[in-house]
C-alpha positions in Angstrom: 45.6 131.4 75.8 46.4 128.0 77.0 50.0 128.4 76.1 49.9 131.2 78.2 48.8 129.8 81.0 51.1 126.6 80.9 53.8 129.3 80.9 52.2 130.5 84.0 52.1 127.1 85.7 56.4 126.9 84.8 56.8 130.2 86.4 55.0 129.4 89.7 56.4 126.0 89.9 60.1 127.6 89.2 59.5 130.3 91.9 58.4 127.5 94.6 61.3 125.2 93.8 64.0 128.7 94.0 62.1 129.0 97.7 62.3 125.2 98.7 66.1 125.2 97.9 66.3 128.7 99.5 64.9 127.4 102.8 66.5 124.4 102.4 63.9 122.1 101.7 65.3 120.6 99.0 69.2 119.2 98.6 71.0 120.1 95.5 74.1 118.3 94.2 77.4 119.0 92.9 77.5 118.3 89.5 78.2 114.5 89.2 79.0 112.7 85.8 77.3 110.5 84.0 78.1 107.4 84.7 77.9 104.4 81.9 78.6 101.1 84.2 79.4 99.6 80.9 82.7 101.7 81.4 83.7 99.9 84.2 83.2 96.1 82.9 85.6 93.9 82.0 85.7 90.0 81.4 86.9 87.7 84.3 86.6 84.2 82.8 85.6 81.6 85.6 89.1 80.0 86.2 90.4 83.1 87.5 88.1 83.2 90.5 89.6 81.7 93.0 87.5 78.7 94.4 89.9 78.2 97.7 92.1 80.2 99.8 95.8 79.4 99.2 97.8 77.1 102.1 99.4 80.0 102.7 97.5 83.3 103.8 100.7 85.0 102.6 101.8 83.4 99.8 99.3 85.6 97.6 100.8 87.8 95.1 100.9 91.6 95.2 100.4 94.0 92.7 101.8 97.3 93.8 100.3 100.7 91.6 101.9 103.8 92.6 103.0 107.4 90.3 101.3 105.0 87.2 103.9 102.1 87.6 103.0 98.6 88.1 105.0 95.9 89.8 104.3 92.5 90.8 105.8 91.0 94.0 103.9 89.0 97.1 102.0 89.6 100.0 104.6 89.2 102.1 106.8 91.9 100.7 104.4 94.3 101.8 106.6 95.7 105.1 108.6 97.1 102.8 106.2 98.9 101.3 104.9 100.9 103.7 106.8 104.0 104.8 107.7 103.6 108.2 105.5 106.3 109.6 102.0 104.7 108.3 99.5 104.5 110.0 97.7 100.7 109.1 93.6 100.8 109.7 92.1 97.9 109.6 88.4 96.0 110.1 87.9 93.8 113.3 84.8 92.6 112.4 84.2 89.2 112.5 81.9 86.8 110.4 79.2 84.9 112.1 77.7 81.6 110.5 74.4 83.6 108.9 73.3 80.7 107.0 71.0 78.8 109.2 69.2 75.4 107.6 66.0 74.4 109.0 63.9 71.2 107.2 60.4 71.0 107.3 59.2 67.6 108.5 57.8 67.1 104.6 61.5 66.9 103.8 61.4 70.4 102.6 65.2 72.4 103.0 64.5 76.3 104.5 67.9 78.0 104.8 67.6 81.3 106.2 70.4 84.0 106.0 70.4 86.5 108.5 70.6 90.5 107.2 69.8 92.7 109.9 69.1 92.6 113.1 65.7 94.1 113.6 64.4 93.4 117.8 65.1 93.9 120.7 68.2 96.4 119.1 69.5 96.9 116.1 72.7 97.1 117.5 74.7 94.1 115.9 77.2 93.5 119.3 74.0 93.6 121.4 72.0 91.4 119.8 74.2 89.3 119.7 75.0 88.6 123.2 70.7 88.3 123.3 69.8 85.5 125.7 66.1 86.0 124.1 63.8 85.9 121.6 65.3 88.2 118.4 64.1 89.0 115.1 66.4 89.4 112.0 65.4 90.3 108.5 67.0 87.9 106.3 66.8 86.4 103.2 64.6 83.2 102.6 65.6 80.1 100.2 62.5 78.3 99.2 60.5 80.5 101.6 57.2 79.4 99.5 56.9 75.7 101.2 57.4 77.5 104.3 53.7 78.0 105.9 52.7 81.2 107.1 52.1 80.3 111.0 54.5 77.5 111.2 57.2 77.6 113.6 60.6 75.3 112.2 63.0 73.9 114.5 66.2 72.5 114.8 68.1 70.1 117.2 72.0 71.9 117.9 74.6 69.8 119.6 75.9 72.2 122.0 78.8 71.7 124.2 78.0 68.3 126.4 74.5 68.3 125.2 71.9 69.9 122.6 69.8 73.4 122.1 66.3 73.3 120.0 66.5 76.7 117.7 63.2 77.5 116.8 62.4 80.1 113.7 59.4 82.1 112.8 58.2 83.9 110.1 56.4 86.9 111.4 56.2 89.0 108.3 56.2 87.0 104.7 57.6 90.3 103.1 59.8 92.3 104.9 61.3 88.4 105.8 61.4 88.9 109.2 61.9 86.3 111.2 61.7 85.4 115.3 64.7 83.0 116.8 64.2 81.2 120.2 66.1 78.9 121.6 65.4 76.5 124.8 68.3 77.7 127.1 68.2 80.6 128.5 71.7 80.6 129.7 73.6 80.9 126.2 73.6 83.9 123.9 72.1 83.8 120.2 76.1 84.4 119.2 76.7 81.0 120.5 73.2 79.9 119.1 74.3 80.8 115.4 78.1 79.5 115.7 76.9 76.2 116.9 75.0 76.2 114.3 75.1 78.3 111.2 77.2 77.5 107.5 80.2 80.2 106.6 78.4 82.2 104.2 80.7 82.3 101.0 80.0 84.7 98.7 77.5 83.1 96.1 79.8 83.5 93.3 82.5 80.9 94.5 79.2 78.3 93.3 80.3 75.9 96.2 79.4 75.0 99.8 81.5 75.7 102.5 83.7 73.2 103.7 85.4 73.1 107.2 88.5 75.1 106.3 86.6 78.0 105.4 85.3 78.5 109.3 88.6 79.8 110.1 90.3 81.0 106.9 86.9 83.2 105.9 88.1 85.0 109.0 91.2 87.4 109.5 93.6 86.8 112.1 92.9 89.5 113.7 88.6 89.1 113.5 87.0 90.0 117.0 83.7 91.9 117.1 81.1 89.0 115.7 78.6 90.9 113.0 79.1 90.9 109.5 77.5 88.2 106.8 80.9 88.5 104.4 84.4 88.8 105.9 86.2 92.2 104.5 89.0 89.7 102.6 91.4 92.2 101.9 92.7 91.3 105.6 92.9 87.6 104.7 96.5 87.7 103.6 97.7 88.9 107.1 99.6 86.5 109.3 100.8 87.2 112.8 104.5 87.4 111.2 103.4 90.1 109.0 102.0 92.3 111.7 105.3 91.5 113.6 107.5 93.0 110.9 104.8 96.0 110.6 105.4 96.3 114.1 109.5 95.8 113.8 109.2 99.1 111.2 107.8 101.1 113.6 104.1 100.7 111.9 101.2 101.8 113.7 97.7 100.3 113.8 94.6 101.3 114.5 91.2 99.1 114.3 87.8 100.3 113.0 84.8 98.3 112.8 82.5 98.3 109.8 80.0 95.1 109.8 79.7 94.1 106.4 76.6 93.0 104.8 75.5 90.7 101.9 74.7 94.5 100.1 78.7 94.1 99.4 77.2 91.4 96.7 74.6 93.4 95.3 75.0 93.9 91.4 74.2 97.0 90.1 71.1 97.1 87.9 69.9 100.8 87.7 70.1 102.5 84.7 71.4 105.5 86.6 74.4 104.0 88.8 73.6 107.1 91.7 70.3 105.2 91.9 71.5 102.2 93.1 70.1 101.1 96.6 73.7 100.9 98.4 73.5 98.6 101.6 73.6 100.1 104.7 76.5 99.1 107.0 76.8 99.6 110.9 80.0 101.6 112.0 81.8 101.2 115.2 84.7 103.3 116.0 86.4 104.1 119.6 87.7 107.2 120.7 91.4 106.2 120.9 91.1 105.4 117.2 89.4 109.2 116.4 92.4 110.9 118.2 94.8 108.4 116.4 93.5 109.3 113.1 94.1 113.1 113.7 97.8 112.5 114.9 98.5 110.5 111.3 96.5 112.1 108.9 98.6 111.8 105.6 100.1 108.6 106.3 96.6 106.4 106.4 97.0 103.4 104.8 93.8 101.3 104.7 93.2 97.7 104.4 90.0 96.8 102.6 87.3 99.2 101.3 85.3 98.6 103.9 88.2 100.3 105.9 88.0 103.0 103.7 84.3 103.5 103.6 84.6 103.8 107.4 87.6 106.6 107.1 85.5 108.7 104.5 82.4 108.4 106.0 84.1 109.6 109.6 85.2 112.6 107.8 81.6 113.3 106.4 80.0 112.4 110.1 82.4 115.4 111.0 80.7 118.0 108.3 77.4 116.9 109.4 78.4 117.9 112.8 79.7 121.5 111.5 76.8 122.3 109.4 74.6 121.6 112.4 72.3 118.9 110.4 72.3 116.3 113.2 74.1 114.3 115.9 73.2 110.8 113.8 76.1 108.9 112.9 74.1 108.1 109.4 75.9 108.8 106.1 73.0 108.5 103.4 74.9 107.3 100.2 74.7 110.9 98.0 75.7 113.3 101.2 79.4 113.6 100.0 78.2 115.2 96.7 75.6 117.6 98.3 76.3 121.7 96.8 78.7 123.2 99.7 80.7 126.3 99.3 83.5 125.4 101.5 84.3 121.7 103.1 86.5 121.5 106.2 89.7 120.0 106.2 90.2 116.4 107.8 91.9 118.0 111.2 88.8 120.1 111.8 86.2 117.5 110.8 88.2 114.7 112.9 88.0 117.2 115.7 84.5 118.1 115.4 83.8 114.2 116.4 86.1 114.3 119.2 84.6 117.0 120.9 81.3 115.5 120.4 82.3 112.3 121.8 83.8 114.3 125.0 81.0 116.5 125.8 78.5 113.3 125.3 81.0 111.2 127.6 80.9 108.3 124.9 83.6 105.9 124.7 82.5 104.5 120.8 80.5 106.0 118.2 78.4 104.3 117.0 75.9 104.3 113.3 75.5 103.5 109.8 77.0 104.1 106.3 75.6 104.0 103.1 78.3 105.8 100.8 78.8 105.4 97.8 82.1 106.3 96.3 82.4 106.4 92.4 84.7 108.2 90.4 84.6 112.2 91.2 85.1 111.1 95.1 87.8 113.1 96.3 89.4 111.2 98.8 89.4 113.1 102.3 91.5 110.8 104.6 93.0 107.6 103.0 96.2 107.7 101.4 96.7 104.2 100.1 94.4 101.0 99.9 95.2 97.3 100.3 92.5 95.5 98.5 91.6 92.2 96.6 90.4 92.4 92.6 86.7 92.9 92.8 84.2 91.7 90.4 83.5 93.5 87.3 80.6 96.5 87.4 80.1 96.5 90.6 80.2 99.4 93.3 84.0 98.0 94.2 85.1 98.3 90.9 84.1 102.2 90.9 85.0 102.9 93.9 88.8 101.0 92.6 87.9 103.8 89.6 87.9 106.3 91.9 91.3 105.8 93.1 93.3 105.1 90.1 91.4 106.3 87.4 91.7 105.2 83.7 94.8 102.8 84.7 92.2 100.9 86.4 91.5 99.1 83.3 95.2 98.0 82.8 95.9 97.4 86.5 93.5 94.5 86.5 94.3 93.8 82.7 97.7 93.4 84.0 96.5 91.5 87.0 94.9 88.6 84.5 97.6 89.1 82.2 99.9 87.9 85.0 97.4 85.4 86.4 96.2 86.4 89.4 93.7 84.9 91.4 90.1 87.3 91.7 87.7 88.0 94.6 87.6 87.1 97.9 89.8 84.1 97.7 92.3 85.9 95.5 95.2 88.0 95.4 95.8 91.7 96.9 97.0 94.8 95.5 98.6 98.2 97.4 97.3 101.1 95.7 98.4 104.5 96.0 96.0 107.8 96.2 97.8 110.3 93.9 
């Protein structure tokens, strides 16, 4: 009888789950592989990192993957390259100094590295130009001899004369913390570049010296935001983007602020479980309607250029299927069940008639995708991009592009000793 009525309990339990995906309660997924993160290891001995940028943004080598062939060339071949009817994307974010030191006056060192911005907007351009009190969360170094109540402060030379910058901790664990400053008349942007550290990736081991403020920084950096640069730009030069431009190459600028997620190692079991960092999008409507004229010939530079592309695309379902006017890609949405997807035109468009009946210039949200191998790629054609560390959410999303050759593309790249991470040398891949 009991065995009866555990059978019971199964059928009832079955029957309410059948109605919740029915009425559309509860998401179901495509079928996704197992993935074993072991898979997508590899050794990358210490001298291969590359400690410091080269004296030469250009002078970086090149490894070019395309139809399964590899060749090896430099940076500045990359004009010829690139079909002359590409359209180049690229990331105009720029880094702001995010590690701010404080000392206690026991001696004690607090360095405080801003995450996201939390009040008066979360809006990253917005708070930044905040002649106010804001509050940040951020990560904490040696948080435990700060005291709960006790305001630190620090004594900035500023132009002709000095600002106090004055830090709070107003919540011990979601590290939020409260920035004032004595002058009302200059922005926290200023604030933090007068004076904040460049924060290098923690995996260079080193502190940032004063070449870093302007070479952790593409040429073409403009919308202050992100807490790590998107270093597949760093080779550019201004005599690159002249010969682009000599081909006939068009640009187009998106702007994705990166965040010290870009770091995080993955340590679920299950890779989908991974927390993925959420990143704040920015993209005008020039750039929407460029996109649409040149789909097929996107080439992008940096994944975070790509994340932005994709996640557009899946802004533009979400549109379609009527499940909100949010720009917020949660990092599973691109493998949700759908019968039919739309193609890139008709997604594209879908946001450009949004952004016309709304009247907005710039859309504006988040991202959280995660792109491991399965993604089908729905705009991006080809991918400029450094060598990323091993089992991390770069490295799959690299797997997604090329595959099993991924494994002898960067076993080439070591074989032919290039230089690894955000320092290092680039590669042009091509989206078969």
């Amino acid at each position: 009888m009991e065995e009866l009525d555990m059978d019971y309990d199964c059928f009832w339990k079955v029957l309410e789950v059948t109605w919740a995906i029915f009425a559309g309660r509860i998401t179901t997924y495509m079928q996704i592989p197992a993935i074993d993160l072991t898979s997508y290891e590899y050794t990358l001995p210490e001298e291969k990192i590359a400690k410091f940028p080269l004296a030469k943004r250009d002078a970086s080598k090149l490894l070019h993957y395309k139809d399964g062939q590899i060749s090896h060339l430099n940076f500045s071949n990359i004009p010829d390259l690139l079909p002359a009817d590409t359209l180049l994307v690229y990331n105009d974010t720029k880094v702001i100094p995010a590690r701010l030191i404080f000392q206690r006056e026991t001696g004690a060192r607090i360095e405080i590295f801003l995450l996201q911005p939390i009040s008066p907007t979360s809006v990253i351009p917005e708070i930044m130009l905040a002649k106010h009190p804001v509050i940040w969360e951020t990560m904490i170094g040696n948080s435990k001899k700060w005291k709960d109540g006790e305001i630190l402060k620090g004594l900035i030379p500023f132009k002709e004369s000095s600002i106090t910058l004055f830090a709070k901790l107003i919540n011990r664990e979601t590290r939020q913390v409260e920035f004032s400053w004595d002058n009302e008349e200059v922005a926290f942007v200023d604030v933090v570049e007068a004076s904040g550290e460049v924060p290098l990736p923690p995996y260079l081991n080193r502190k940032p010296v004063e070449e870093d403020k302007s070479r952790y920084q593409t040429v073409y950096s403009e919308k202050e935001g992100a807490v790590a640069a998107p270093t597949a730009g760093l080779h550019f030069t201004s005599e690159i983007f002249e010969q682009l431009k000599t081909k006939g190459i068009k640009e187009a600028q998106v702007t994705l602020h990166v965040s010290a997620g870009t770091f995080q190692p993955i340590k679920a079991s299950q890779v989908t479980d991974h927390p993925m960092h959420s990143e704040q999008i920015h993209v005008d409507r020039k750039t929407i309607e460029t996109i649409i004229s040149n789909l097929g010939k996107i080439v992008t530079v940096g994944t975070t250029s790509v994340r932005t592309l994709e996640s557009l695309y899946w802004y533009g379902v979400k549109l379609l299927e009527g499940k909100g006017e949010e720009l917020r890609i949660e990092k599973l949405f691109p493998y949700e069940e759908r019968e039919n997807l739309p193609s890139a035109q008709k997604s594209y468009e879908a946001i450009l008639i949004y952004m016309k009946e709304k009247g907005l210039q710039t859309i504006m949200g988040t991202t959280e995708i995660f792109i491991f191998p399965g993604y089908e790629f729905k705009i991006v054609k080809g991918l400029i991009t450094n060598f990323h560390q091993p089992g991390s959410t770069l490295i799959l999303l690299i797997a997604s592009i090329l595959g099993e050759d991924w494994r002898r593309v960067y076993r080439d790249a070591l074989a032919n000793d290039y230089r690894f991470l955000s320092y290092g040398d680039s590669s042009l891949l091509w989206i078969e």
